[in-house]
C-alpha positions as CSV (number, residue, x, y, z in Angstrom):
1,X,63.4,228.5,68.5
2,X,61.9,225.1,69.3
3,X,59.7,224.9,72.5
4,X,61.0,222.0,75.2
5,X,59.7,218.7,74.5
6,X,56.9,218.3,77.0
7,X,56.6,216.1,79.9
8,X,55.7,212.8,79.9
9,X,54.2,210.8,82.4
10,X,54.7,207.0,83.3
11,X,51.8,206.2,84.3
12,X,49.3,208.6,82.9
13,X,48.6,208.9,79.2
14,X,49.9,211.9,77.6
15,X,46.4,213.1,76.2
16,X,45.0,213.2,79.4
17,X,47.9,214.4,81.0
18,X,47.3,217.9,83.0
19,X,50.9,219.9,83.3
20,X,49.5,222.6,85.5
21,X,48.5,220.1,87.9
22,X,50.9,217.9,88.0
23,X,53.2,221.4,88.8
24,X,50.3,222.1,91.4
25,X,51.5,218.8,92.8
26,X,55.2,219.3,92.8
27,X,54.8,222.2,94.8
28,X,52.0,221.3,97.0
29,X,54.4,218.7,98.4
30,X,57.8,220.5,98.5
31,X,55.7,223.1,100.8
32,X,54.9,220.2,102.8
33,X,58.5,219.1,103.3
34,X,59.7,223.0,104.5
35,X,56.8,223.0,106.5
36,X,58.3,219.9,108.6
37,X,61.4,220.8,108.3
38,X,60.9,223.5,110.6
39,X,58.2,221.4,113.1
40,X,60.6,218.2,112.8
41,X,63.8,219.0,112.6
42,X,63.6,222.1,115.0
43,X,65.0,224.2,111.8
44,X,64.2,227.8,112.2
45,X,63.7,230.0,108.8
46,X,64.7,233.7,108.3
47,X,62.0,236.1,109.9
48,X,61.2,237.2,105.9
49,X,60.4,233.8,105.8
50,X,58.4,232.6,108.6
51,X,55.3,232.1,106.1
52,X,57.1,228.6,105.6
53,X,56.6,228.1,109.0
54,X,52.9,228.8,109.0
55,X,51.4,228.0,106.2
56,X,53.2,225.8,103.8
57,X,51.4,223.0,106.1
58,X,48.4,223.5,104.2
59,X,49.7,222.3,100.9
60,X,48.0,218.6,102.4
61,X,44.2,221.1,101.6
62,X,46.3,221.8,98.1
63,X,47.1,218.1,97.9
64,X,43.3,217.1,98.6
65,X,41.8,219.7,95.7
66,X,43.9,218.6,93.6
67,X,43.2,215.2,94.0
68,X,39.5,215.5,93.7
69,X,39.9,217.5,90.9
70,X,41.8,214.9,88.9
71,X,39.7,212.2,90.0
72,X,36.9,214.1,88.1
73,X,39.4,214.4,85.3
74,X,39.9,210.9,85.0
75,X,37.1,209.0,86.2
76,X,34.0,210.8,84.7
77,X,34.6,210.1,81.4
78,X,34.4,206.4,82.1
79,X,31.3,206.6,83.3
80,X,29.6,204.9,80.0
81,X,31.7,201.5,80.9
82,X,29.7,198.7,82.7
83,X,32.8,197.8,84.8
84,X,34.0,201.9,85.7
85,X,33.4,201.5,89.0
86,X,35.0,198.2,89.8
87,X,37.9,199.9,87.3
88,X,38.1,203.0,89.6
89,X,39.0,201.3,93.0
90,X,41.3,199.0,91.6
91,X,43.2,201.9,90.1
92,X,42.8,203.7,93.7
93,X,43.8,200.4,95.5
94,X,46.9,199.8,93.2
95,X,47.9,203.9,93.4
96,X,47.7,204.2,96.7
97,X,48.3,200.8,98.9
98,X,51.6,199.6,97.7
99,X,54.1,202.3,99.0
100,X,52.1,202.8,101.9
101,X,51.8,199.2,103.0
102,X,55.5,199.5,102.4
103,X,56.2,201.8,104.8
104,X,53.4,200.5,107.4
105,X,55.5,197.5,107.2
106,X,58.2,199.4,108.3
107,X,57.0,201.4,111.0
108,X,55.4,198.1,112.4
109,X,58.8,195.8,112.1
110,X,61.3,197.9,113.5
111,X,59.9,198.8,116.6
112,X,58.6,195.5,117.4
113,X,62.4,194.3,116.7
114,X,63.5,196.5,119.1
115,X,61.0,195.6,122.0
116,X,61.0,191.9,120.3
117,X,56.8,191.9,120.9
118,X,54.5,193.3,118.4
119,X,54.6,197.0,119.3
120,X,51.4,197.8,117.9
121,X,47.5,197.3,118.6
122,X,46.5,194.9,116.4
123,X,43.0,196.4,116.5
124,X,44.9,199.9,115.6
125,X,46.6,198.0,112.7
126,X,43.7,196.3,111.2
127,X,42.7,199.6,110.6
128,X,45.6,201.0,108.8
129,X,45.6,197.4,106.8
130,X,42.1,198.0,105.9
131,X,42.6,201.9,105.3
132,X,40.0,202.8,107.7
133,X,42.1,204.7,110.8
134,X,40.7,207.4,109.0
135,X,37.0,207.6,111.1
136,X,39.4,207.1,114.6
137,X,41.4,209.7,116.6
138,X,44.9,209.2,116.3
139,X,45.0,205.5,114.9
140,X,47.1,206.2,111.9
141,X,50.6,204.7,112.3
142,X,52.5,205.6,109.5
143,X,54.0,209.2,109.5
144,X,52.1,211.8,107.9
145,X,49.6,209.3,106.6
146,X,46.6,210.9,108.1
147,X,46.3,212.7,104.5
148,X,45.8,209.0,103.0
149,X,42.4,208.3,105.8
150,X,40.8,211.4,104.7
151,X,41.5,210.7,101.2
152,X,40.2,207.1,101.3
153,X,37.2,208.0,102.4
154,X,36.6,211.1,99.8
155,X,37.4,207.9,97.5
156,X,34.9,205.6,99.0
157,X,32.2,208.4,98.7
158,X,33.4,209.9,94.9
159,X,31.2,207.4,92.6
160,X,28.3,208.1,94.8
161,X,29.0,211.8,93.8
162,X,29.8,211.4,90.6
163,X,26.2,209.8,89.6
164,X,24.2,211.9,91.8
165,X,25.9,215.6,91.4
166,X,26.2,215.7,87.5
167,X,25.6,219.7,87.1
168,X,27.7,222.9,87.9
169,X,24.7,223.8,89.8
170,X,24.4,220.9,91.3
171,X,28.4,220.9,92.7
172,X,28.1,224.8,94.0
173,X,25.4,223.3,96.1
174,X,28.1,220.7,97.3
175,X,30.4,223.2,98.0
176,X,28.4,225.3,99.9
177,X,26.8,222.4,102.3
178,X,30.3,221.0,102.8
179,X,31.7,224.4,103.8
180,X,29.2,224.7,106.1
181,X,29.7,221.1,107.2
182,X,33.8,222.1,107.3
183,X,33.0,225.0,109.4
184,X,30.3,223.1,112.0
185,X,32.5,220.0,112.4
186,X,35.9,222.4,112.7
187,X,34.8,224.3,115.0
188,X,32.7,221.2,117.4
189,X,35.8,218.3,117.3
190,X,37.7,221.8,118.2
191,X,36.2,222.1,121.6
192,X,35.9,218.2,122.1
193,X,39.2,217.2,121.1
194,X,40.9,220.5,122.6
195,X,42.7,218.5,125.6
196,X,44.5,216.1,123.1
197,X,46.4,219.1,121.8
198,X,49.3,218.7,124.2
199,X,49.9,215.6,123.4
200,X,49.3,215.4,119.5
201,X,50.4,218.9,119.0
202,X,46.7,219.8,117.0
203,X,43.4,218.0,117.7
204,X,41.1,216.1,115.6
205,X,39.6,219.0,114.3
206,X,42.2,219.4,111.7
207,X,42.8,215.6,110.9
208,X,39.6,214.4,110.7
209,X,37.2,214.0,107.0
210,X,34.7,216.3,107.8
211,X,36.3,219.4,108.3
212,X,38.4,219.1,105.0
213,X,35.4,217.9,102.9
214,X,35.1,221.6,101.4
215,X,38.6,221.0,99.7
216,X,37.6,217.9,97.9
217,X,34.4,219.8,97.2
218,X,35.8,222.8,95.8
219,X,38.5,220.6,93.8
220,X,35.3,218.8,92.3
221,X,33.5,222.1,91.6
222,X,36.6,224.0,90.1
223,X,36.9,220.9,87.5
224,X,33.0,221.9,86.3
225,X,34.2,225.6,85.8
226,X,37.3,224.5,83.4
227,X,35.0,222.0,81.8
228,X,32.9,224.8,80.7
229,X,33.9,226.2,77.5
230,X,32.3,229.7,78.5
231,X,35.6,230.4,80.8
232,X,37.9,230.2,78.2
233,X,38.4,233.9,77.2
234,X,41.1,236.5,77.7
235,X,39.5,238.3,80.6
236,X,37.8,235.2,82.5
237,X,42.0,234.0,82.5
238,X,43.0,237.3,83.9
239,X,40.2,237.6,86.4
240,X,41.2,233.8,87.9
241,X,45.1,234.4,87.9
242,X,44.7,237.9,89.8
243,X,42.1,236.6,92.3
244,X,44.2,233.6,93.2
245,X,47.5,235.4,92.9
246,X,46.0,238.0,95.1
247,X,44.3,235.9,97.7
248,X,47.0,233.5,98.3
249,X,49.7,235.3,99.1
250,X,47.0,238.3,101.6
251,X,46.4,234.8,103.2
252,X,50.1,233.7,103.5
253,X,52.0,237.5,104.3
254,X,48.4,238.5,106.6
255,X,49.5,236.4,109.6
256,X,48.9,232.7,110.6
257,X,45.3,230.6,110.9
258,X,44.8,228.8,113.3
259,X,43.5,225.3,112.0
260,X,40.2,224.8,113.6
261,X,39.5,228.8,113.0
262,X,36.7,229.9,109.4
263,X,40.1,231.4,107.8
264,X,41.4,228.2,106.6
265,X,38.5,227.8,104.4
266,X,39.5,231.2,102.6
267,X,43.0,228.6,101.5
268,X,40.0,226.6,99.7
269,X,38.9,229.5,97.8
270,X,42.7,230.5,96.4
271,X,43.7,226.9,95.8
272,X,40.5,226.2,93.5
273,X,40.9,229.2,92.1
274,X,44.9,228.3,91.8
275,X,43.6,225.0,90.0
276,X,41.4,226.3,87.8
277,X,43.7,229.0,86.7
278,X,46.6,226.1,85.9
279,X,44.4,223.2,84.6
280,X,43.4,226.0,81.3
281,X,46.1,227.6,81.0
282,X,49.4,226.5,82.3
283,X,52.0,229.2,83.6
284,X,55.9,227.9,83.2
285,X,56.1,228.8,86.8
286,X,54.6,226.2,87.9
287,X,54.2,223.5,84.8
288,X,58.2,223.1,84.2
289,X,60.0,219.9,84.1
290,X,61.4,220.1,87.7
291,X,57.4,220.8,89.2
292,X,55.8,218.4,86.9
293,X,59.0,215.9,88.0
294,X,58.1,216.2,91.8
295,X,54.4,216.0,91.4
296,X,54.9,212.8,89.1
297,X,56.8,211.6,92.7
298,X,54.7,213.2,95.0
299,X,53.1,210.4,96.9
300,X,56.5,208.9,97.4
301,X,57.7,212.5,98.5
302,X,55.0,212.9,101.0
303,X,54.9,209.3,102.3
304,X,58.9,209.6,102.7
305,X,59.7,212.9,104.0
306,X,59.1,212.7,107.5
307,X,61.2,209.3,107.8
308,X,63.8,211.4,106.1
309,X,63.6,214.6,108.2
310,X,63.8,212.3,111.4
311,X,66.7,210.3,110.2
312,X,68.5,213.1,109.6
313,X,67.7,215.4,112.5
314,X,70.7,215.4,114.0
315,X,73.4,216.4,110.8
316,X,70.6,219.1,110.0
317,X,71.1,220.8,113.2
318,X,74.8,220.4,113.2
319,X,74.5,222.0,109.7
320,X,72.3,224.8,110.8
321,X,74.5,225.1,113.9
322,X,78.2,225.3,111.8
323,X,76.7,227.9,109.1
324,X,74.8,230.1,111.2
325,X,77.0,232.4,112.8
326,X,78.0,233.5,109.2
327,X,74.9,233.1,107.2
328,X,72.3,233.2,110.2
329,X,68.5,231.5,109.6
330,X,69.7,231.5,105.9
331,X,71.5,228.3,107.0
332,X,67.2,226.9,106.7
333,X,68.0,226.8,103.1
334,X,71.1,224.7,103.4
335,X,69.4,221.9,105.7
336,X,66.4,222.3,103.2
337,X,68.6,221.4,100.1
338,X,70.0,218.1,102.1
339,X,66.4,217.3,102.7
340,X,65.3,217.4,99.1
341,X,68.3,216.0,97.7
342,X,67.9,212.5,99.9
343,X,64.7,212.8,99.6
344,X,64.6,213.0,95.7
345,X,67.1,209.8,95.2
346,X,64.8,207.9,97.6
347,X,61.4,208.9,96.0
348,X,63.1,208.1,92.7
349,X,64.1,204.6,94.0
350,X,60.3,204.1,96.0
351,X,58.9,205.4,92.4
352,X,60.3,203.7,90.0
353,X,60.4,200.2,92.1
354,X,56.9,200.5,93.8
355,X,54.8,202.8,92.7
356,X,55.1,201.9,89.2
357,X,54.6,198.6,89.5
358,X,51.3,198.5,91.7
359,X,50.0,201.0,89.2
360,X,51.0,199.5,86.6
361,X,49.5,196.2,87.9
362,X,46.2,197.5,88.4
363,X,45.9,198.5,84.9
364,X,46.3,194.9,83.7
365,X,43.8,193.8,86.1
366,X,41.6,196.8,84.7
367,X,42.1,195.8,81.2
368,X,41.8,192.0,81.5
369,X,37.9,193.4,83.2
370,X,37.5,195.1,80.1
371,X,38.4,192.2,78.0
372,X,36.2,189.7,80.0
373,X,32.9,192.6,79.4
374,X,33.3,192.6,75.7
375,X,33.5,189.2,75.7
376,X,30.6,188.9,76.8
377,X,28.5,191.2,74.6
């Protein structure tokens, strides 16, 4: 019996392709989209279920471990180049600006149609042009897009780490400074931002850099451990997939976190664990073809889903209204397949015609810097 033919990526070269991570992806943000449908949409899930409601919010931490992880993947082997860092932004620029600009665009236009003025602080949308709403208090005007200011500024700070924190040891000491960072700066912008809760429905506690700096940490520091061939045995495999196994799912059936509370730094703990566990040794649980399809689509999936949700508020509740007095909160599972299904043809469409293309131009401008360096040898 032939094994399946195994996925392929359009944009990332198949030897450097990481299956269990892309899955990790594909999952980290379809946990993000039930997560909002409930908070969105006003969708309630089944009481066996209410873990959705919780906790599948913190696939964005998932989402930012995984992303420094495969930055380590695929940046610090370029290292040796004269032009890797110059390289390394344009490939961020290109991956990440295109879509969202898209969608800032958006969010600007329409409103300012409908009150025919510009609807927006130009000061507030300097910063989201610049990517920089990420170091102010609620400045971020596309939906969701808070996720992209903390990343951009792990990104601005990652070469920095990357020639200064070359060791294993030198990484746990990372991790454990930023989660005591995490936990200082959680627990302060708590209390200080505390009154803004009513009206942003969480402070800046949980949206700010600082207090999810021990996720991109523990993403960098769970790369090390699968770069070390010492891990790769029989028992080191079973000993990572039962402590992540276990610990994720005490942390999702033990009752929800609040965000600003230590807890949320045990999710840290499962998801490297959870990465490390899938970047060696890839379950078909989570690296299949319909996983690996979403996380190849994720950004588009994350960026898009809340514009979807909101669009389509009103036929979800009739939905979940017509179906529950037969099924009850089953009828979640129903509005949730609507969701994914528009959502999937859109990504598709914001994939293929956007994404692609700004990545794919950034690698030209990458190789043509290549070029001109060898040139010049």
């Amino acid at each position: 019996m032939t094994s399946p033919a195994p996925f392929r990526s359009a944009t990332i070269p198949q030897e450097r392709l990481l299956p269990g991570i892309h899955g990790l992806r594909g999952i980290a943000a379809l946990a993000v989209v039930l997560f909002h449908l409930v908070h969105i949409a006003n969708i309630k899930v089944p009481a066996p279920f209410i873990f959705i409601a919780g906790d599948f919010g913190k696939g964005v931490h998932l989402f930012f471990l995984l992303s420094a992880f495969s930055l380590m993947h695929s940046t610090e082997h370029t290292l040796h180049r004269p032009t890797w860092m110059t390289e390394y932004f344009v490939k961020r620029f290109f991956r990440i600006a295109p879509l969202f600009y898209c969608i800032l665009a958006g969010m600007v236009i329409w409103p300012s149609i409908k009150a025919h003025y510009l609807a927006v602080n130009p000061q507030v949308l300097l910063l989201n042009l610049t990517f920089t709403f990420g170091f102010a208090p609620w400045a971020g005007i596309v939906l969701a897009g808070w996720t992209v200011g903390v990343e951009m500024i792990f990104y601005a700070i990652l070469p920095v780490l990357l020639l200064t924190v070359r060791s294993s040891k030198g990484t746990l000491a990372l991790v454990l400074a930023s989660l005591l960072i995490s936990y200082a700066s959680r627990s302060v912008l708590h209390v200080h931002f505390q009154h803004t809760a009513s009206l942003y429905g969480d402070n800046w506690a949980y949206y700010s850099f600082t207090p999810n700096l021990c996720f991109f940490a523990l993403g960098m520091y769970a790369f090390r451990i699968a770069a070390d061939g010492e891990w790769n045995t029989p028992a080191m495999r079973l000993g990572v997939s039962a402590f992540a196994t276990c610990l994720i799912l005490a942390l999702l059936f033990g009752g929800r976190y609040n965000s600003w509370r230590p807890d949320i730094l045990l999710w840290g703990f499962g998801f490297a664990a959870l990465a490390l566990w899938q970047s060696k040794w890839p379950s078909r649980w989570c690296a299949n073809k319909f996983f690996e399809y979403v996380g190849e689509r994720s950004y588009s999936v994350y960026l898009l889903h809340p514009v979807v949700i909101i669009i389509l508020r009103k036929p979800l509740q009739s939905l979940y209204g017509m179906l529950t007095p037969s099924i009850g909160a089953y009828a979640y599972f129903a509005c949730a397949g609507l969701v994914l299904l528009t959502l999937l043809i859109l990504s598709e469409a914001s994939y293929r015609l956007i994404e692609i293309p700004g990545i794919r131009y950034g690698q030209r401008i990458n190789a043509r810097l290549r070029a001109r360096q060898n040139a010049s040898k």
